[in-house]
C-alpha positions, 0 to 999 in steps of 0.5 A: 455546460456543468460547472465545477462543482458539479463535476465535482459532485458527479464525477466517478469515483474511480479505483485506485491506481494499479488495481488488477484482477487477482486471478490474474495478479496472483500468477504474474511473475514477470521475472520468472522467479519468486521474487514476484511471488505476492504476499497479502496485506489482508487486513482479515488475515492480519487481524487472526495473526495479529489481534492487536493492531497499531494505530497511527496517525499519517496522511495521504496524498490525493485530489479533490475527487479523492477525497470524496473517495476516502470519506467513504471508506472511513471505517472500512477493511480496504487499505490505501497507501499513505505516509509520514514524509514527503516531499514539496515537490511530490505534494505539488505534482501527485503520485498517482492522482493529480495530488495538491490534496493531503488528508491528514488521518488515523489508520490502522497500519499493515505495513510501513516502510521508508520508501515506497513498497509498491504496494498494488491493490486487487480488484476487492480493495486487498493490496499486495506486496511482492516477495522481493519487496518484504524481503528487499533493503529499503535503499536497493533500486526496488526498494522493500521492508529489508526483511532478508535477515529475519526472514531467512527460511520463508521462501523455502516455505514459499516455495513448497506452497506453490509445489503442494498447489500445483502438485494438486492440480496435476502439475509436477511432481517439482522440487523446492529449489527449481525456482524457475521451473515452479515459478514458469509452471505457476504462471502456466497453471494460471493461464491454464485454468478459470472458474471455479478451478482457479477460485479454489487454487486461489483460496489455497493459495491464500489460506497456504500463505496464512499460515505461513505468516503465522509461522513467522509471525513474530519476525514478520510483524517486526518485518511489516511495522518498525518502521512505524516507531523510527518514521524519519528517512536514512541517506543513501550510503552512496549519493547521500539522497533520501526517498521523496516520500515513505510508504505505510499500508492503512485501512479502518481510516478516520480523516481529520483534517484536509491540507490543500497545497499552494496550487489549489488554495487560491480555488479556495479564497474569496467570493468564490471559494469551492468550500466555505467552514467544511470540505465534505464535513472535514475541516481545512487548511490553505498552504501558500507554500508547499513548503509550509505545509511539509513542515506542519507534517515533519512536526505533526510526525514528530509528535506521534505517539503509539 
């Protein structure tokens, strides 16, 4: 039998939660409409639209493998979800990994919001966002990054995107305005076709929304990273409750510093302590109250200046 540290040590490094194949993702739109319609949160595509980036320190919530994961990705192009708030609760039972692990750190921010986005990531590391979501109230029940208002004509642009693509490959003619019909014969069109077919409809596609969010590149950075100046969460204005935790997209990560919650902290005391100075070459700390430990996060957020 393994002890474990070894398992710890030889466990897989298993993907992020949600992970799909883009020719399958690409082409889902489960409610027949636009609203499923995905925009990419490419940390190339953003670099050529964007060239100055904002950097922020936020953590992240995972489990002990995951921090073995985010070690190796330190420096890289793929983008993990992370936050400025969060719940004792949620820290305490995890998001999408057994949680109890928050790694405090430095990104480069894509996109923020003061809920979560959702945001899903495709089997390359790139993630997501739906159109309903950029364009959604942060307290609707799909809550999003309340772009509506700056983002008036885009999904007309959208709309005559997916018409151009499937115009090209001999599907149509289709106005823009059927948006049940374009979004019907979209999935159609990716149910249709595989190979190299469906790898140049693909990179029209991403070159087409390219040039979209450059068309709207300035509402669109307000759209994606204003939350970043605010970093506190509103009330709802019906129940009065705020989200349990907000969601920024970084990538070109740097840890600092691992918080390991009061579940696992003992794991961590006495003769037989899992780690003793480091954690995989990272300092840490020990929470005996989970409750200490959003405190430290509330005044570390507080203090952030960008």
């Amino acid at each position: 039998m393994i002890t474990f540290k070894q398992f710890i040590k030889e466990a897989p490094h298993y993907k992020p939660a949600w992970t799909e194949s883009l020719s399958t993702m690409l082409f889902d739109l489960p409610r027949e409409g636009l609203k499923d319609a995905k925009i990419p949160l490419s940390p190339a595509i953003f670099k050529r639209v964007w060239p100055k980036s904002i950097r922020s320190k936020a953590f992240h919530l995972t489990d002990l493998i995951g921090v073995q994961r985010l070690k190796k990705m330190q420096g890289k192009k793929k983008s993990i979800s992370a936050f400025y708030n969060m719940t004792d609760y949620m820290i305490q039972s995890g998001i999408r990994t057994e949680g109890g692990y928050v790694v405090e750190l430095e990104g480069d921010v894509l996109a923020a919001a003061p809920d979560d986005i959702s945001s899903q990531p495709d089997k390359t590391g790139r993630r997501w966002l739906t159109f309903s979501t950029l364009m959604n109230k942060s307290t609707a029940s799909d809550p999003g990054l309340d772009g509506a208002s700056k983002l008036k004509k885009m999904e007309s642009d959208l709309q005559n995107l997916l018409v151009e693509i499937l115009g090209k490959n001999g599907k149509g003619p289709y106005r823009p305005g059927d948006t049940n019909v374009i979004a019907k014969a979209w999935s159609y069109l990716g149910k249709s076709v595989g190979g190299k077919e469906k790898s140049v409809i693909i990179k029209d596609y991403i070159d087409g929304m390219e040039k979209i969010m450059k068309k709207y590149s300035k509402p669109l950075k307000s759209v994606f990273t204003d939350y970043t100046k605010k970093r506190t969460l509103d009330p709802d204005e019906d129940s009065g409750d705020t989200a349990m935790w907000d969601e920024l997209v970084v990538n070109n990560i740097k840890i600092q510093r691992i918080h390991i919650g009061s579940e696992f902290s003992p794991d961590f005391d006495g003769d037989n302590a899992l780690f003793d100075d480091d954690m995989y070459g990272f300092p840490f700390e020990l929470y005996h109250d989970d409750g200490d430990l959003v405190d430290y996060i509330n005044r570390t957020v507080a203090k952030i200046k960008l």
